[in-house]
Residue, then its C-alpha position, 0 to 999 in steps of 0.5 A: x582435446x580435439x581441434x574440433x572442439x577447441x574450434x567450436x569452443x572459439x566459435x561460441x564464446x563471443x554468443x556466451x559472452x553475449x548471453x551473459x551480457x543480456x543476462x545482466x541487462x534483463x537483470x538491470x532491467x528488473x532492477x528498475x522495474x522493482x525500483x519504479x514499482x517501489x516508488x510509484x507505491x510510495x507515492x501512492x501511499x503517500x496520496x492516501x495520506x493526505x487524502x486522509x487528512x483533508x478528506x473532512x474538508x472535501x464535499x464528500x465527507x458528510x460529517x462536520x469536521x469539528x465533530x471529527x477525531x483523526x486517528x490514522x490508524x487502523x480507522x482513520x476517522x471517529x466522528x461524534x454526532x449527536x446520536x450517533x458515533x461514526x467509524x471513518x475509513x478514508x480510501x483514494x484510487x483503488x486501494x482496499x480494505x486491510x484485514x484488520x479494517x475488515x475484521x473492525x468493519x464486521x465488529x461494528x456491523x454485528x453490534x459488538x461494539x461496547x463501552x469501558x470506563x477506566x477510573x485511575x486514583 
């Protein structure tokens, strides 16, 4: 090995060090992104769920709460009226529909909704 080389070598091993420094820092750093954005989406589901249950108290749920069945999931809500049967699905902030939500929506709409009666002796 040359002088030059061992020279050049001593003269960049404080910026490789440096750079592997940085390396583990942006790495922590992303870390913490991923940590915060995990809890901000706990605390966002965690708001839906109550959301859901006191939603038949609020003034926008336009049903009366006693007609109302909790059912969580994939629809949050059947309401029975008189005549008429309600499917409820409750949202906060800016969360959607699910695919299974979607594809019940879409049943519903189209009338492929029937009834089964199971009879157990």
């Amino acid at each position: 090995m040359e002088w030059w080389q061992i020279t050049l070598g001593v003269l960049y091993l404080p910026l490789f060090y440096r750079y592997l420094k940085l390396r583990k820092t942006l790495a922590d750093s992303l870390n913490d992104n991923k940590k915060i954005l995990s809890q901000k989406k706990s605390s966002e589901v965690l708001t839906g769920q109550i959301a859901e249950k006191l939603a038949p108290f609020l003034d926008s749920f336009n049903h009366d709460p006693q007609n109302s069945i909790f059912l969580g999931q994939p629809i949050d809500y059947l309401v029975f009226e008189e005549d008429e049967i309600i499917f409820v699905e409750i949202k906060s902030g800016n969360a959607r529909l699910s695919k299974k939500q979607k594809n019940i929506k879409k049943l519903i709409e189209d009338g492929k909704v029937s009834w089964t009666e199971i009879r157990i002796k």
